[in-house]
C-alpha atoms as one frame of an Amber mdcrd trajectory, in Angstrom:
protein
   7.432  20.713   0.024   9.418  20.073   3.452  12.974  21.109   3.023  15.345
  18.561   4.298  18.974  17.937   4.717  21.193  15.496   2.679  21.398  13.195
   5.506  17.333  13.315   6.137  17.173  12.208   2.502  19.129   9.760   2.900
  17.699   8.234   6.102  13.914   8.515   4.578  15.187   6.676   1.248  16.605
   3.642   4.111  13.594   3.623   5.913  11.346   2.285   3.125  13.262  -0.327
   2.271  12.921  -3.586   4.061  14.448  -3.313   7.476  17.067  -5.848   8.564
  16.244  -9.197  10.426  19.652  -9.133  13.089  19.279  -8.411  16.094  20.530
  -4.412  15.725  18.450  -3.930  12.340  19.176   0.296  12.809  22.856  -0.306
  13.469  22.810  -2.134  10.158  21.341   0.629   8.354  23.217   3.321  10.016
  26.761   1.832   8.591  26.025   2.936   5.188  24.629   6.088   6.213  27.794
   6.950   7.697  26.349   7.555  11.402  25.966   5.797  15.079  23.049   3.851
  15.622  21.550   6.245  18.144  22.107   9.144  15.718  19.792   7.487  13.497
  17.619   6.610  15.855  17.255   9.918  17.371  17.062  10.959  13.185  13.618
   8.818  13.164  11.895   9.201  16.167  12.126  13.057  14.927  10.717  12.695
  11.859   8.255  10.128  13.176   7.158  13.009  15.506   6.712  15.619  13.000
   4.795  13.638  10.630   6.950  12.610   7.804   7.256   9.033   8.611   3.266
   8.330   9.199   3.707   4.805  10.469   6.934   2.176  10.778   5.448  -1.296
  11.366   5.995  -4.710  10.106   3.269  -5.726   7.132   1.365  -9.023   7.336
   1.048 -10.829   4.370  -2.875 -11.414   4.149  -3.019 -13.769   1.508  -0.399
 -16.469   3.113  -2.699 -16.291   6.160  -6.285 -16.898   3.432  -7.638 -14.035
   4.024  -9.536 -11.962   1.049  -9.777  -8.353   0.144 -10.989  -6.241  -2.456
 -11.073  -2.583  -3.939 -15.193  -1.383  -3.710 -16.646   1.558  -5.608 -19.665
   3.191  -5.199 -21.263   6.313  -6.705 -22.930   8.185  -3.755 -24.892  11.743
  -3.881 -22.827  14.727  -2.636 -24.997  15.544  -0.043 -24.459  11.669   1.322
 -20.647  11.608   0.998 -19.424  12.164   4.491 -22.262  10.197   6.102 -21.512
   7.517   3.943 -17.735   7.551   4.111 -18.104   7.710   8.329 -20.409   4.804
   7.800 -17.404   2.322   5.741 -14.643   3.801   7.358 -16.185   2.274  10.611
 -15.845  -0.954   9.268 -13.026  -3.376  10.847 -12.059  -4.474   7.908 -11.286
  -0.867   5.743  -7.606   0.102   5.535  -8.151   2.948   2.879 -10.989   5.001
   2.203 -11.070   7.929  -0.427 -13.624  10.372  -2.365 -12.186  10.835  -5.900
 -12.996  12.827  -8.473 -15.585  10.573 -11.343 -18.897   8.968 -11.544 -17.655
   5.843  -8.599 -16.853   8.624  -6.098 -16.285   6.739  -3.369 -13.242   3.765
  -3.208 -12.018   1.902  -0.850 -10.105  -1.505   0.346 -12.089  -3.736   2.057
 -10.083  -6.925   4.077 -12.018  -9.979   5.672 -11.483 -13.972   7.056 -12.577
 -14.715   3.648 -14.334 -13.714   0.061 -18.036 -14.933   1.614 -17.475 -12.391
   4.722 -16.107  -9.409   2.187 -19.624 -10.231   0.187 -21.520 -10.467   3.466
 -20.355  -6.892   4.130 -20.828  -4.830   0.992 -24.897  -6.448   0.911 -24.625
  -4.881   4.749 -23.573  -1.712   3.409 -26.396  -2.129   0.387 -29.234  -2.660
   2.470 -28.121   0.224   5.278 -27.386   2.824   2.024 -29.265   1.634  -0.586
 -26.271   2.121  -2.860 -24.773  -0.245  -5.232 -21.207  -0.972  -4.415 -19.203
  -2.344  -6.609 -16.477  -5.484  -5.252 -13.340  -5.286  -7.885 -10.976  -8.556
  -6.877  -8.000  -8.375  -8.269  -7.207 -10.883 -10.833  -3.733  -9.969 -10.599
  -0.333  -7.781  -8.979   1.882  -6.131 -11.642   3.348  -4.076  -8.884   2.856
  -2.814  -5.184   5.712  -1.112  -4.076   5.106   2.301  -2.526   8.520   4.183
  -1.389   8.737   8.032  -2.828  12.130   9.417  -3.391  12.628  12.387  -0.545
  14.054  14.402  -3.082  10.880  14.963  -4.730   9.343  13.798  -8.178  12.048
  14.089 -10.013  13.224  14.453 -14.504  12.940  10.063 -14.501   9.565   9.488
 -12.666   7.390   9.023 -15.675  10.713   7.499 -17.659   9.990   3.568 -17.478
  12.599   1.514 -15.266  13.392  -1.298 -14.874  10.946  -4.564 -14.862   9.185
  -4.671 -11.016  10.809  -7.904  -8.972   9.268 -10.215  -7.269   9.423  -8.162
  -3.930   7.490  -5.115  -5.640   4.696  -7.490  -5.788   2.089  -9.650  -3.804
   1.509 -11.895  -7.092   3.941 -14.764  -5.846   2.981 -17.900  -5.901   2.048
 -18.919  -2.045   0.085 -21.377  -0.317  -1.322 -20.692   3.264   0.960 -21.166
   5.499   0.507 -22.874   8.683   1.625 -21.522  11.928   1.500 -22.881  15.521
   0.220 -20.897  18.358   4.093 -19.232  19.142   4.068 -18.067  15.592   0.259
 -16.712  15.676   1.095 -15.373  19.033   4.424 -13.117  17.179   1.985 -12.048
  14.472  -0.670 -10.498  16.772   2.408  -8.509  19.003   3.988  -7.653  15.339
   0.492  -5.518  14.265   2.035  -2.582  15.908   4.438   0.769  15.764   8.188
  -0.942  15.556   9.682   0.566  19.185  12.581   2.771  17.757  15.115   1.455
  20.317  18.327  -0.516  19.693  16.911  -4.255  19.918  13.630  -3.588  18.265
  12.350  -7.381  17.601  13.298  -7.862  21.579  10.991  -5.907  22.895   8.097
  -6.394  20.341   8.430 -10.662  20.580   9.818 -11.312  23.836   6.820 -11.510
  25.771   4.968 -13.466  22.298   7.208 -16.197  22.145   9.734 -18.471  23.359
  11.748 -18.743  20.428  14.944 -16.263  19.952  12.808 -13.196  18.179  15.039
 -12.927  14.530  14.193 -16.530  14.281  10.820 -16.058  14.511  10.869 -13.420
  12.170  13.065 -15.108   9.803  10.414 -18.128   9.807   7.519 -16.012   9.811
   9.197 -14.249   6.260  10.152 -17.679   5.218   6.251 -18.815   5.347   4.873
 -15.787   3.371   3.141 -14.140   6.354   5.556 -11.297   6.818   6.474  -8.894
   4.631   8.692  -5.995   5.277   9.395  -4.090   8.239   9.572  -0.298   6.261
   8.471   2.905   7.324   5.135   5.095   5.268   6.587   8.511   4.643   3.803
  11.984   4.270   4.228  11.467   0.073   2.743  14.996  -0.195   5.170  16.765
   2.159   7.938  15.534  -0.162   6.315  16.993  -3.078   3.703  14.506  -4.403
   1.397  16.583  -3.734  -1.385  14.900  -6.942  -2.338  11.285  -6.970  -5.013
   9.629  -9.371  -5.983   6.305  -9.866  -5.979   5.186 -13.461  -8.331   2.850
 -14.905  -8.171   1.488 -18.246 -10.528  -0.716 -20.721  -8.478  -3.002 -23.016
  -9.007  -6.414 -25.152  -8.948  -9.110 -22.448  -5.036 -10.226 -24.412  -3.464
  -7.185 -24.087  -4.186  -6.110 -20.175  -1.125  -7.854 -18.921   1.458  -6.276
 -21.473  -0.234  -3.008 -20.427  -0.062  -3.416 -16.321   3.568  -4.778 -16.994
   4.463  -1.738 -19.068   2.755   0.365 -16.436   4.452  -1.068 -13.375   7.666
   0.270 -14.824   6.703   3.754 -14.421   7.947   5.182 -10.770   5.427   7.345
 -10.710   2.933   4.250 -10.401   2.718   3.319  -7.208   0.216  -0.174  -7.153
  -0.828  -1.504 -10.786  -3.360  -4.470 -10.717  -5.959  -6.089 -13.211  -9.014
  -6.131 -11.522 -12.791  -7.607 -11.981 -15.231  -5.986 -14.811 -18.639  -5.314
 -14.637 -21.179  -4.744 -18.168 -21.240  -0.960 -16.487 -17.766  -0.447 -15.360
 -15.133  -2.385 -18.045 -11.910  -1.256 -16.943  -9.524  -3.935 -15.810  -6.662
  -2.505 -15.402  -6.056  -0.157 -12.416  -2.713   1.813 -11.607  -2.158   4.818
  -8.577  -0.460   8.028  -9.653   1.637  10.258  -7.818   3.385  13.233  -8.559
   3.762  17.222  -7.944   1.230  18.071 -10.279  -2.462  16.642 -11.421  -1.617
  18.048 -15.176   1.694  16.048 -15.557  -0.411  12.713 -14.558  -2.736  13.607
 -17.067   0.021  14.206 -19.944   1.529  11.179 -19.107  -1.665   8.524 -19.137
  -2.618  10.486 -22.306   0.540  10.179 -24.557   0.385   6.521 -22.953  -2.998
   5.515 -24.055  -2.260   7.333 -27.240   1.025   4.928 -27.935  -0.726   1.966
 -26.869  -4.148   2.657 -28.735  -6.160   2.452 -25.813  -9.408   4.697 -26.108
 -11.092   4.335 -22.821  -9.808   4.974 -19.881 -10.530   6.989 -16.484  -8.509
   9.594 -14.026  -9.625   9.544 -10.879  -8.147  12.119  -8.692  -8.098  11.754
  -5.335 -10.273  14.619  -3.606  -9.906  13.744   0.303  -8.802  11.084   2.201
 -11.372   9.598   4.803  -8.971   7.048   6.541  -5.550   5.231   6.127  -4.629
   2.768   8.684  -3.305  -0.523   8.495  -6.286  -3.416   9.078  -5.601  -5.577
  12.535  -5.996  -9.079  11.713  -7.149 -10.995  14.901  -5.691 -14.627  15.514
C-alpha cells in the first residue's frame, strides 16, 4: 500500500467526486482543502504522473445518447486465453476486459450504436473462436459508484450504509436526448484527459463550440449525456489489493431486495441484475474490493447464509487485459 500524507488523502477523496461546473472547478475544490489552486494542481498532476490517479476525464452518459452495452462471458481453454483476450480487447467497442477465476473465465464490457451491432459482434467473435459467449444485459442498476477511500479498506467497508442515491446509479429514468451539432461537437472534444490547468472547460470546449463552455456543460448534464468529471484512482495501490465479482441465483421476487441490500455495502463497487441463461442462472451481479480475497469470501458467505441464498459464484479477478474508457464517435 502507497503511503501518503493527510493532505494526499484528502485531495484523492476530492478528486472522485464530481468536479465543479464554474469556470475555476480546482479553485473550488481547493477552498475546502485549505490550499491555493495551483497547490492543488501541482498536488494532481503529481499523482497523475506516478500512477495513482489512472485517468481524470469527463464520463459520457451512453444510454442518454441510445447506445447499448453489455457484460459477455465466455469459458475459453487455458492454452487460448491470451490469444483470445488480444483478440476482444481489439475490439472498439471493449472498455474492460478480465480473466477471472471460474468456469466463464473470460468477462468483459462490450459498448455499441445499438443492441443489433453488440449481437452482430459477439456472432463475429463466435465464428472467429468457435466459443460460446455469453451477452448478460442488464435488467437493472442498484449501484455504480466506484470512489475507494485513500485511507485504505477500512473497520465499516463491509458494514451496510446508507441507501445508494440517484447519482450512484445509471438506473434513472432518461430518454435520449437530442443534441445539435455544437453540443455533439463538445462531446467528441470532452472524450479526453481533463488539462489540469486553471480554466479547464476553456481549453477543452473553446475550439468545439461557440457557446460560453460551463454552459455547455451545464446543458450537456442537464440532458443526461454527461456525467461526472472525477478522477480513477490505482484501487490496489491504496490497499484493495482483491476484487471478485459476485454472482448470485435467487427467486425472480427477491433479486431486487438483494441488489438493494447489496448496493449498501462500500465494499461493492457496481451491483446490477443481469440476463439468465438455462446454463448460467445468476441474476444478480455485484464487484468486490478489498485488501484481502478471504474477507470477500467471509462476507458473501455470512450474506448468502442470512439471506438463504444457496447458489452463488466468486469470481476473482486473475489479470486484467485492458481498462480504458470506450470513444464514442459522433
Amino acid at each position: 500500500m502507497t503511503s501518503l500524507t493527510g493532505f494526499q488523502q484528502a485531495l484523492l477523496r476530492a478528486v472522485q467526486e464530481p468536479l465543479a461546473l464554474c469556470e475555476r472547478p480546482f479553485a473550488a475544490m481547493a477552498e475546502p482543502l485549505g490550499c491555493g489552486e495551483e497547490v492543488l494542481l501541482a498536488e494532481i498532476r503529481r499523482l497523475k504522473d506516478n500512477g495513482l490517479i489512472r485517468r481524470y476525464r469527463p464520463q459520457l452518459r451512453y444510454r442518454a445518447l441510445g447506445r447499448a452495452a453489455v457484460l459477455a462471458a465466455a469459458a475459453v481453454p487455458e492454452e487460448r486465453l491470451e490469444q483470445t483476450a488480444a483478440v476482444v480487447s481489439a475490439l472498439a467497442g471493449v472498455s474492460h476486459n478480465y480473466q477471472r477465476d471460474g468456469r466463464l473465465n473470460l468477462w468483459f464490457t462490450l459498448q455499441g450504436a445499438a443492441m443489433g451491432e453488440i449481437d452482430a459482434m459477439l456472432e463475429r467473435l463466435r465464428q472467429t473462436t468457435g466459443l460460446t459467449f455469453y451477452s448478460f444485459a442488464a435488467e437493472r442498476v442498484y449501484k455504480l459508484d466506484v470512489r475507494f477511500d485513500p485511507a485504505g479498506p477500512g473497520p465499516v467497508w463491509f458494514i451496510p450504509g446508507p441507501t445508494p442515491t440517484d447519482r450512484q446509479t445509471d438506473d434513472r429514468p432518461l430518454s435520449i436526448a437530442s443534441l445539435s451539432d455544437q453540443e455533439t461537437s463538445a462531446l467528441a472534444a470532452l472524450q479526453t484527459e481533463l488539462p489540469l490547468v486553471s480554466r479547464p472547460f476553456d481549453q477543452m470546449l473553446n475550439s468545439a463550440s461557440g457557446h460560453n463552455p460551463v454552459s455547455m456543460l451545464t446543458t450537456l448534464a442537464g440532458k443526461g449525456v454527461l456525467g461526472k468529471i472525477a478522477a480513477v484512482v490505482d484501487y490496489k495501490r491504496l490497499g484493495y489489493v482483491a476484487n471478485a465479482m459476485v454472482c448470485l441465483a435467487a427467486h425472480a421476487g427477491r433479486v431486487d431486495a438483494l441488489g438493494r441490500e447489496l448496493a449498501r455495502i462500500p465494499a461493492v463497487s457496481h451491483c446490477y441484475r443481469r440476463r439468465t441463461y438455462p446454463d448460467w442462472p445468476y441474476a444478480l451481479y455485484a464487484m468486490f474490493h478489498a485488501d484481502a480475497l478471504d474477507r470477500i469470501d467471509a462476507f458473501v458467505r455470512r450474506f448468502c447464509h442470512t439471506h438463504t441464498v444457496s447458489d452463488y459464484m466468486i469470481l476473482p479477478t486473475v489479470r486484467e487485459f485492458k481498462k480504458s474508457p470506450v470513444r464514442i464517435a459522433f
